[in-house]
N, C-alpha and C positions, 0 to 999 in steps of 0.2 A: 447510587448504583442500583441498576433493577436486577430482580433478582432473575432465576430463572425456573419459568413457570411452563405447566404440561397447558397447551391451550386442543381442546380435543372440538374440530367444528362439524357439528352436523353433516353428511354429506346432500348436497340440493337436490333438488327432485321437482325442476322448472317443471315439467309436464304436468307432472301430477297435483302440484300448486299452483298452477295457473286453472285445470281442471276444478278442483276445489274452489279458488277465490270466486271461478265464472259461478257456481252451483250456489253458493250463499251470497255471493257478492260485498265480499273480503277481498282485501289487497291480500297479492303474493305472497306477501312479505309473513303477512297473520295468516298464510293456508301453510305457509312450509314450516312453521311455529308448531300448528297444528300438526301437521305431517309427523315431525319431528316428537311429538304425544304420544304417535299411536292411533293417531285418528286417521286412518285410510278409506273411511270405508262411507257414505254418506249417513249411513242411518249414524254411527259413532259420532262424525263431525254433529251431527244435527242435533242429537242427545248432549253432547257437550254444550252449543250453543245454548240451548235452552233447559238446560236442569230443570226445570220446573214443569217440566212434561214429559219425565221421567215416571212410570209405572212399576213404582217399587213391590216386591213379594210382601207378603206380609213377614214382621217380622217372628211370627207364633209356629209359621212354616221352616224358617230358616234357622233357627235356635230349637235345637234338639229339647234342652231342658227347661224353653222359658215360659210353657204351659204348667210344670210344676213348682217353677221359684214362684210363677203369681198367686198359685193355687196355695201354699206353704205362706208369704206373705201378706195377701188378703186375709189367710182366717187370722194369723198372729193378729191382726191390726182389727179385727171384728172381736175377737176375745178378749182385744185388754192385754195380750201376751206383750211382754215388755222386750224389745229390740236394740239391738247397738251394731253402728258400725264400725268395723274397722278401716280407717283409711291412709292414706299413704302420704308423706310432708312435700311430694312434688304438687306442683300447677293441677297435674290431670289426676290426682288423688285428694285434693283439698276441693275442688271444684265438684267432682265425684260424689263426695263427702255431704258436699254442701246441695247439691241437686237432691239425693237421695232423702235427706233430712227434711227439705220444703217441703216434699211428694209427699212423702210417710204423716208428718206434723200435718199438714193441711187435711188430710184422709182421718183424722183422729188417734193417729196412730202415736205410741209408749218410746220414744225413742231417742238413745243416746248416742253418744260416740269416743273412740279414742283413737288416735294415733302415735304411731310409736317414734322414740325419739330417736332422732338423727344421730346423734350425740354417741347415745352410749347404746342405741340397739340396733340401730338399722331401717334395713326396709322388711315393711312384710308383718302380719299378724305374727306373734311368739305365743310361748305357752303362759308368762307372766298375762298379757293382756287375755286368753281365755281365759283362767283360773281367777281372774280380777271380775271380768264380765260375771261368771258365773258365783261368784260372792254377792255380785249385785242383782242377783238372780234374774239375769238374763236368759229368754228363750230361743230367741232366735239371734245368729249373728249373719251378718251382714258383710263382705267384705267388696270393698271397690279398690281397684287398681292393684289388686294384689289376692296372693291366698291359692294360684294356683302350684305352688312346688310346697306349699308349706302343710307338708302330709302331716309330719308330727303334730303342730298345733291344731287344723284340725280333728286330727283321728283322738284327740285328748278335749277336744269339743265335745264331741259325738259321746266318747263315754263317757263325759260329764252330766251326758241327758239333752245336750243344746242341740236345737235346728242349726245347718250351716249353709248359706245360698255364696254363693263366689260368684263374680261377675268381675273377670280381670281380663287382660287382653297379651297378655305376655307367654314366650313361649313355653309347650307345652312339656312337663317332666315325662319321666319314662313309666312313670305311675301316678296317676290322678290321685287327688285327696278322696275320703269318703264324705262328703258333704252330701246334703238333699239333693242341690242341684247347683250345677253348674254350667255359667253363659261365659263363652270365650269365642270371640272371633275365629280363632285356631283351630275351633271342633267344628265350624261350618265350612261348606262348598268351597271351595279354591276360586272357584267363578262368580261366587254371590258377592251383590253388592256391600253387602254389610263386614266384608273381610278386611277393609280397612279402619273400623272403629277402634278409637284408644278405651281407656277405661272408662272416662266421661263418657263416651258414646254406647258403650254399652249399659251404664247406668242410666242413660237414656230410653234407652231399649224397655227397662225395665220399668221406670219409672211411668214414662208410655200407657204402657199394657196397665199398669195398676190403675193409673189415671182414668182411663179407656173403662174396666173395671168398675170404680164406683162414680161414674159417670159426671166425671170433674174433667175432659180435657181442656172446656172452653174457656175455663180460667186459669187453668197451668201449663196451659199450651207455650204462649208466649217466656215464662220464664224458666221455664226448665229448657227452655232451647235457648237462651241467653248463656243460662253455665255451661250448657251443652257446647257451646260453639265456643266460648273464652276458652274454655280447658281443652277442646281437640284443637285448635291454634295455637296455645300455648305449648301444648304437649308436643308441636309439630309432626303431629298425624297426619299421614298421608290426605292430600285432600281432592280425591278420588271418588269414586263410586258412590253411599252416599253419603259421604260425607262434603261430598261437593252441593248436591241436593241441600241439604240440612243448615249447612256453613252460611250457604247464601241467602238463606232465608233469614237465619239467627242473624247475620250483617246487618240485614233491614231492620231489624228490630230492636239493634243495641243501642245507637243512637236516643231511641224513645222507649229505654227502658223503663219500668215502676219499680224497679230492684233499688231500694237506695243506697243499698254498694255496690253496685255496679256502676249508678251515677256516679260518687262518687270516687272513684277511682278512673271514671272517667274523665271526671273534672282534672281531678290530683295529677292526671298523667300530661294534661295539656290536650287535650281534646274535643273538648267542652264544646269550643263553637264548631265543628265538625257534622256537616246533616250526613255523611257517610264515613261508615269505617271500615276498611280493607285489613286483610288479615297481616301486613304488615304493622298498622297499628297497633293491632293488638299482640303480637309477638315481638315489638320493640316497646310496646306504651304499658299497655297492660299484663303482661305476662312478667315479666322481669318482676315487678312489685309485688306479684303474689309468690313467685319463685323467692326474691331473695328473703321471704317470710320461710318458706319451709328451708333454705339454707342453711339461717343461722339466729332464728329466731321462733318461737311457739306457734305455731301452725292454727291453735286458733285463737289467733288474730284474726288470718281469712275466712276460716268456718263462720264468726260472728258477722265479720264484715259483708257475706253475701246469705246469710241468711236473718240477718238484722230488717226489721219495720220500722225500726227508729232512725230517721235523717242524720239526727248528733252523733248515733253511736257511730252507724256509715261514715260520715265526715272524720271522727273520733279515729275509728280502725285504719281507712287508708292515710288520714295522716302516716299513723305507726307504719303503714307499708311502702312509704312514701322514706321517712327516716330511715328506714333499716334496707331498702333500695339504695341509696345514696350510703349508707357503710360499705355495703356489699360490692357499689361500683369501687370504693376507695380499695377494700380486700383484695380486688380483683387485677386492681391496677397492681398494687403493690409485690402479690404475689408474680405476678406477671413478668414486672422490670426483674424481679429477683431470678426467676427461673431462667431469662433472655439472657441476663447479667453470665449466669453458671454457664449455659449451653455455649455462648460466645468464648469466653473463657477455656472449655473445654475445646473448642475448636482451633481456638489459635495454639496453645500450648499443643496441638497435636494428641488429643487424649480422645478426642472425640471424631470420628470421621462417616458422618450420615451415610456418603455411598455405598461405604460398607459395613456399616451396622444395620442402616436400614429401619431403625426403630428409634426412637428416644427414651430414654426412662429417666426422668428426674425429678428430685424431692430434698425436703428441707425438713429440720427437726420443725416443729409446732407452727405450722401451716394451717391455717384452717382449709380443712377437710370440707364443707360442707361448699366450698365456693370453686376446689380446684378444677372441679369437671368442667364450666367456664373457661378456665386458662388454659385446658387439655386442648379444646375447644380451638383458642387464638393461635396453639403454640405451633397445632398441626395445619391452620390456615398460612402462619406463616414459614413453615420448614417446608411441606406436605410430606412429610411420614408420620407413621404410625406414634401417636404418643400417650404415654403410662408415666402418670403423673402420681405423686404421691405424699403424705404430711407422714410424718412421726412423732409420736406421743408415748413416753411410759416403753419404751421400745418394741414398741408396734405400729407396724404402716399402713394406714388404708386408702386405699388411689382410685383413681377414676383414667379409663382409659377412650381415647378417641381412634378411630380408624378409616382408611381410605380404600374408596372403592374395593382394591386388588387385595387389603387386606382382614381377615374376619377377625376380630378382636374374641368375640367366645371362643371361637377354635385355638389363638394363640395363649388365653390363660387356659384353655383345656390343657392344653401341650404342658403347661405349666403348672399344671394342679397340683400337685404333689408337695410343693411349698405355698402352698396358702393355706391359711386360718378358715376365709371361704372365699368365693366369687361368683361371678353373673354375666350376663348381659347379652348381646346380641350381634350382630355382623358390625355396627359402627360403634358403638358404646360399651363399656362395661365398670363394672367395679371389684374391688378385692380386698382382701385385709391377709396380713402376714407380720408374722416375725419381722423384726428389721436387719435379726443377724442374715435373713436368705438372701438381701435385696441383692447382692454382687450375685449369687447365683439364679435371681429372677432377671438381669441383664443378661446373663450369659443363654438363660432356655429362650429369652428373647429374641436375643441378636439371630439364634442357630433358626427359630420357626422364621423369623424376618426372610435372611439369605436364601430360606427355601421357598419364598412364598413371591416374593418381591426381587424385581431386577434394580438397577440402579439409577437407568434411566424413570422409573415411575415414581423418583425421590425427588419432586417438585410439586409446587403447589398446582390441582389442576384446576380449567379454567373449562365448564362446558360452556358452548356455545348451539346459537340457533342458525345465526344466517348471519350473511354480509348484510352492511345498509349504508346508504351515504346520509350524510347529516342530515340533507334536504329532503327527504323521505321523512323524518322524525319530525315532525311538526306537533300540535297539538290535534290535529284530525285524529294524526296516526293514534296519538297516545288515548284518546278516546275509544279509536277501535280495538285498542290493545287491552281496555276494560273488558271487553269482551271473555277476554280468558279466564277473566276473575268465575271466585276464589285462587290464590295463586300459593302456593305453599311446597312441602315436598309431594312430590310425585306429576307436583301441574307447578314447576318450578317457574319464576316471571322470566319474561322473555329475554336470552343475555344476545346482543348485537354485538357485531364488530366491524371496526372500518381500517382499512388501509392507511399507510402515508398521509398523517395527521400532524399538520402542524401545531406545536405548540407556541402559541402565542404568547400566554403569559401564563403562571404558577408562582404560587405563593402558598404559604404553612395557613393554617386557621386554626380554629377551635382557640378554647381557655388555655391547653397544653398547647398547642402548636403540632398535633400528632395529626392532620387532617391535612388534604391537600385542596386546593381552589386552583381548577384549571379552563382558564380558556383555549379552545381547540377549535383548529378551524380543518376541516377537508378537501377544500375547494370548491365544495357546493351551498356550504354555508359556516357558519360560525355558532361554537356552543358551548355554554358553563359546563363544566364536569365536577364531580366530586368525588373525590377521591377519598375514605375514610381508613384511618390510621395507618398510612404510608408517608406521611411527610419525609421519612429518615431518605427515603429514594431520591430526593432531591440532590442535584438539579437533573431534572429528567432530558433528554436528549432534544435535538431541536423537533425532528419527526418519529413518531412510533405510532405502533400498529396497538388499538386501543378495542377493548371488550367493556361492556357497558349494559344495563336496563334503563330504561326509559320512564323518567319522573317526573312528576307534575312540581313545579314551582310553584307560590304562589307569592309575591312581594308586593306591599303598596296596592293590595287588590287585582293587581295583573296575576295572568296564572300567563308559564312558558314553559317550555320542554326542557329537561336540563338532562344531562348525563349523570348517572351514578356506576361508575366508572369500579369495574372489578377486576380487570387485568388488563394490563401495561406491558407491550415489547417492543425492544429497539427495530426500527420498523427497516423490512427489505425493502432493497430496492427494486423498484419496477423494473422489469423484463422487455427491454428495449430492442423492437427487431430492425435491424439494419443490416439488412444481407447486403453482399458486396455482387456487383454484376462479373459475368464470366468474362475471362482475357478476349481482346480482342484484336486484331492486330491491324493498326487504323491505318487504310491505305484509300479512305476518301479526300476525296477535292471539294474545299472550303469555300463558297460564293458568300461575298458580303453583297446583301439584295436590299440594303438598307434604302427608301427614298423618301421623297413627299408623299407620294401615293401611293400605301402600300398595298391596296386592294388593286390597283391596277398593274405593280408590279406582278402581283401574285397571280393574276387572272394568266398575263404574259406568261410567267414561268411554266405555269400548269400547259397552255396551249402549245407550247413550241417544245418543250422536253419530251419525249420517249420515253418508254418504260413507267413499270409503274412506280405509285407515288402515295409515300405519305404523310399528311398537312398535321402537324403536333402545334398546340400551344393552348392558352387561355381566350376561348370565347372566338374559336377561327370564323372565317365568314363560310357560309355553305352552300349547299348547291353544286358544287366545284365534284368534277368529276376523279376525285382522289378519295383513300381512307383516309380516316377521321381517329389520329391518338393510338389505338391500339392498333399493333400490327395486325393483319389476319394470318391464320394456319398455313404454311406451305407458302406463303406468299414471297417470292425473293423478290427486294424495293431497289429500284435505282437511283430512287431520288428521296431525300427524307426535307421536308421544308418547314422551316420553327417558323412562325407564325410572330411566338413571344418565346422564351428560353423557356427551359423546365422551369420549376422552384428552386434546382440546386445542383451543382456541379455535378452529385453524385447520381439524382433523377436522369443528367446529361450522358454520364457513363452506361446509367442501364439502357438508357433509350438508344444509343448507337451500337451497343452489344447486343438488344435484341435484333434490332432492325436490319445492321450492315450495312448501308446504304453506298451507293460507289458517290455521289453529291451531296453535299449538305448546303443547303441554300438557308441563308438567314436574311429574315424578312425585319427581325426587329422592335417588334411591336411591342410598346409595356403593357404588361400587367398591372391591374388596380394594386393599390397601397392597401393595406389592411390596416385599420386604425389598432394595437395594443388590447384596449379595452373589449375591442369586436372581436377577437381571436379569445378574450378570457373567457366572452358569453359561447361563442362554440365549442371550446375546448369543456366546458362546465356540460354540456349538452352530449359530448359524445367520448368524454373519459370512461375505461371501465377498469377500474384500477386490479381490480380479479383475474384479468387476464393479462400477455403481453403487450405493449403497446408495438401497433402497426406501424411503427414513425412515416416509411416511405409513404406507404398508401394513406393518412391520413394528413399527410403535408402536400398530395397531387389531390388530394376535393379539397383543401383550403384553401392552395396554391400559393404556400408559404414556405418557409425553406427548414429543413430542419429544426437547422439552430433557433433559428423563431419560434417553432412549436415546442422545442424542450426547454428554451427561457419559459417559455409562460406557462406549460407545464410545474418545473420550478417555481414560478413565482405564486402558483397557484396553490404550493403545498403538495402537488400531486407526486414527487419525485423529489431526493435531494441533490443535490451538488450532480449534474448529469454531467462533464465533464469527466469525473470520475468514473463514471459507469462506458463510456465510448472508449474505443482503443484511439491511442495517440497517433496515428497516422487516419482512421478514417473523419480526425475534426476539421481538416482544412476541406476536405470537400462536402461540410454538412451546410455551407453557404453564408449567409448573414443574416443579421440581428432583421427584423421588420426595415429601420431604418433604411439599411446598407443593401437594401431590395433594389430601389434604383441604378443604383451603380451596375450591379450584377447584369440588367436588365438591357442595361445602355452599351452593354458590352461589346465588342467585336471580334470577328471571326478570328482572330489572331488569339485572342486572351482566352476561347474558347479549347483552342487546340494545346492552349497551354494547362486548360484544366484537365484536358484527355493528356497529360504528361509523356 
């Protein structure tokens, strides 16, 4: 059964995308993609196209404080002053971590590290790691991916005697720490391109300038833009401004890395023979493996693993991050089925009812904690509400929450602060730790910010969308030019398509589990593998539905092809079928059967010796003949209407003598060509536009087929289902015959005709 999903589509903007495509010389298709970005404007589409001719500010301009973090870090590291960083157990604090460390160590620079543990501290520099540092007589500290809300530990730095430099990217408290200096995204321009950097990207920033400094960037160039680029993909930082710049260059460069763990984990991830990597790679290849390290595992593993010279060690670490990947996928499943198991449960029994709670909150005693932001992650992919997941240990709960568009997750534990131990986080994510006796009362502040925040209808998973496209559009040109977009990530998301009235041809489960779907889908324009991941439970999917998808590169047996990766699935409408009915008329002409051998001489005869005027209707009439031709003219009243050949269809018959009124109808008799089946499928492929109503009349008089002919193969084509269903029961007998049954219709006589005019 599919479920029911919010599918929100772009609105089009032909004009303006056909403008666009002529200007660069892009298909439509990749200008309303664009459109749909943000990019209206030429100079924007053209900076996008070309990142690499982007004229970025400096960064010494743009960062208030990053003339004195270099000036404070270059003497430490000319002195001998001994350094430590603090860094953080995610992707973009370990990579942070580990960039920082190359830069410093290769400069000559005194320097260590600690991060703090998942487990039993958290995120974030504490007072235990200053007071440790400064045992180790440490002078300056260092903090990446963190350290901007943590006033207490450093203000306990500073009157310890230490330097403090913070370079984090998170939002800003209501009181800055007192450190030396401080680089955060958040304290630059709202317009500058540097506003999208995560923590990696700002230790880039820094790392940069020092390079730059002691006149080393020609050989740290390349690898600090390696960590640089793994950790703002991993981190899923916007990939914007310049991180779009930056990303795309780091792509070039990872493949032919000298990092040997970065090979290494390149290899480990299945990547290995790859001369390109897109940023899906590396947030399904490589990211996950250093994530599920800071999960539920010692974080330096990774520090070692990407700042290691040694091949064995490299090899040595991503094994370990390879192992503890594969726990963490098994953790994740398991917590998973457990939580689906409770929520299903809840639903049926009536304990739980989404439209009107609007949130989820659920959790289990000894959960690991370090993996459920992940299942927070699946839980609200597959309900689409708000979800606040959570383990308990020792009777204390610490959770991870995810959120949708309509809802800000920091505002909702704000609303709720008052029972928590602490919390965090931001408009889609967050986390918290509490008592377990509140957890009934953190449902209840829950449900009440929910109801006020969220309607009932935005409690489906949603689905954005870019544009319509029929299959035959997706080719492998398309999916090349669709490179184009690349880097693709949040904020420059990959292109989602969708097509009408899709037939499914065949589906089947896949994967090891059986949680994946394999779909062949045809549109009527062409035929195409889709992939459906972890929906098999939806089976058996309908014969036609309306289908949302990105566009993937195959590759099997050395062929590459286009395939679907298919993101949302619905029972598909039926096409919008116009068949107006002609106005009453009340039939009081005289029928001439003019049927003979010679019907151009008949017809000459009729035209000459009749009176009044005249008009000559059918397939391919002969001309010259001093009569109208098919269409009535304005104002015109006809005394004589003469068929040639019949309409298409009884009911083309009724319009045509309701317009007309003729006081004679002379039938001449003449057939109409056959249309071979196959030759109506290749027109009908040519002039379907499933986005709009289909015109049945006026698309059955330029074929010169009858209805019921154009809605079988319509039908047959996948473009419509069961059209039978969709006509009212009296107007099918006058929508004519199959192709076959054309003759008969055609051969017909004046008698049979007056009996279709009933």
């Amino acid at each position: 059964m599919l479920p029911k999903q919010r599918w929100q589509i772009a609105p089009a903007s032909p004009e303006a995308a056909h403008r666009l495509a002529e200007q660069f010389r892009i298909t439509p298709l990749l200008a309303q993609v664009m459109l749909n970005r943000g990019l209206t404007s030429q100079e924007a589409a053209a900076h996008f196209l070309a990142p690499e001719t982007w004229m970025l500010p400096d960064p010494i301009d743009a960062f208030p404080d990053l003339a004195k973090a270099l000036d404070r870090l270059a003497t430490a590291i000319e002195n001998g002053v001994q350094i430590a960083i603090c860094g953080d157990y995610d992707c973009d604090g370990m990579t942070s971590t580990a960039l920082l460390l190359r830069a410093i160590r290769s400069m000559g620079g005194k320097i260590d590290y600690a991060i703090p543990s998942r487990m039993h501290e958290g995120y974030g520099i504490n007072r235990r790691i200053v007071e440790e540092f400064h045992d180790q007589g440490i002078g300056l500290i260092l903090t990446v991916d963190n350290g901007i809300s943590a006033y207490e530990p450093i203000a306990r730095a500073v009157a310890l005697g230490m330097r403090v430099i913070i370079t984090d990217h998170h939002d800003l408290p209501e009181k800055l720490p007192p450190a030396d200096a401080i680089l955060n995204p958040k304290l630059i321009a709202l317009e500058s391109p540097y506003r999208s950097l995560a923590g990696v990207g700002v230790a880039y920033v820094l790392a940069n300038a020092l390079a730059q400094h002691f006149g080393r960037t020609a050989d740290l160039a390349d690898s600090l833009l390696e960590l640089y680029t793994l950790g703002t993909i991993a981190d899923l930082a916007p990939l914007v401004g310049v991180n779009r710049v930056w990303v795309t260059q780091g792509l070039a460069c990872l493949p032919k890395s000298q990092n040997p763990g970065i090979r290494a984990l390149i290899q480990s991830s299945g990547q290995g023979d790859r001369a390109d990597l897109k940023p899906e790679a590396i947030g399904f290849g490589l990211g996950p493996r250093i994530n599920a390290i800071g999960r539920i595992a010692d974080p330096q593993i990774v520090i070692e693993l990407l700042t290691t010279d040694d091949d064995a060690v490299a090899a040595e670490r991503a094994a370990q991050c390879e192992q503890y990947n594969v726990e963490r996928q098994e953790l994740c499943r398991t917590i998973e089925e457990e939580a689906v198991h409770l929520v299903e449960a809840w639903i049926a029994s009536g304990d739980l009812d989404l439209l009107e709670e609007r949130v989820l909150l659920v959790g289990k005693q000894d959960w690991h904690h370090g993996v459920i932001g992940i299942v927070a992650s699946r839980l609200k992919e597959r309900y689409g509400a708000p979800v606040f997941i959570y383990a308990v240990e020792a009777g204390k709960a610490r959770g991870s929450a995810r959120g949708i568009p309509e809802f800000h997750i920091y505002e909702a534990l704000h609303h709720c602060g008052s029972l928590f131990l602490g919390f965090g986080g931001h408009p889609m994510a967050g986390g918290f730790s509490m008592d377990a006796e509140n957890l009934p009362a953190l449902r209840l502040g829950l449900r009440e910010f929910a109801r006020t925040h969220l309607s009932a209808e935005q409690i489906a998973p949603l689905i954005e969308i870019d544009a319509y496209a029929t299959f035959a559009e997706l080719d492998l040109k398309m999916l090349r030019e669709m490179d184009r977009l690349q880097p693709c990530g949040l904020g420059n998301g990959e292109p989602v398509f969708w097509t009408a009235n899709v037939r499914v041809v065949n589906q089947k489960a896949m994967g090891k589990t059986g949680t994946h779907l394999n779909l062949n889908l045809d549109d009527g324009t062409a035929n195409r593998r889709g992939v459906a991941w972890r929906v098999a439970e939806w089976m058996p999917l309908p014969e036609y539905i309306d289908v949302a998808y990105t566009l993937k590169a195959n590759t099997w047996k050395g062929r590459i092809s286009a395939e679907l990766e298919v993101v949302g699935i619905r029972p598909a409408s039926p096409a919008l079928l116009e068949i107006p009915m002609p106005r009453p008329w009340e039939n009081s002409a005289t029928w001439h059967d003019c049927q003979s051998d010679d019907a151009l001489a008949t017809l000459k005869n009729l035209v000459s010796t009749t009176e009044g005027s005249t008009l000559l209707y059918g397939y391919n009439p002969p001309s010259g003949l001093p009569v109208h031709y098919d269409r009535p003219q304005v104002q015109t009243v006809y005394t004589h209407l003469m068929l040639w050949t019949l309409p298409p269809s009884p009911l083309h018959l009724q319009w045509l003598l309701s317009v007309v009124q003729p006081r004679h109808i002379y039938l001449i008799g003449q057939l109409a060509p056959e249309m071979h089946p196959w030759t109506l499928r290749d027109h009908l492929r040519a002039i379907y536009a499933p986005t709009e109503p289909i015109p049945v009349l006026l698309l059955c008089q330029q074929q010169w087929i009858s209805p019921r002919a154009l809605l079988d193969g319509l039908q047959d084509l996948g473009y419509i289902p069961h059209w039978p269903s969709l006509v009212k029961e009296g107007v099918q007998p006058l929508l004519g015959f199959p192709l076959l049954g054309l003759p008969d219709w055609y051969s017909s006589h004046s008698r049979d005709l007056q009996r279709f005019w009933g």
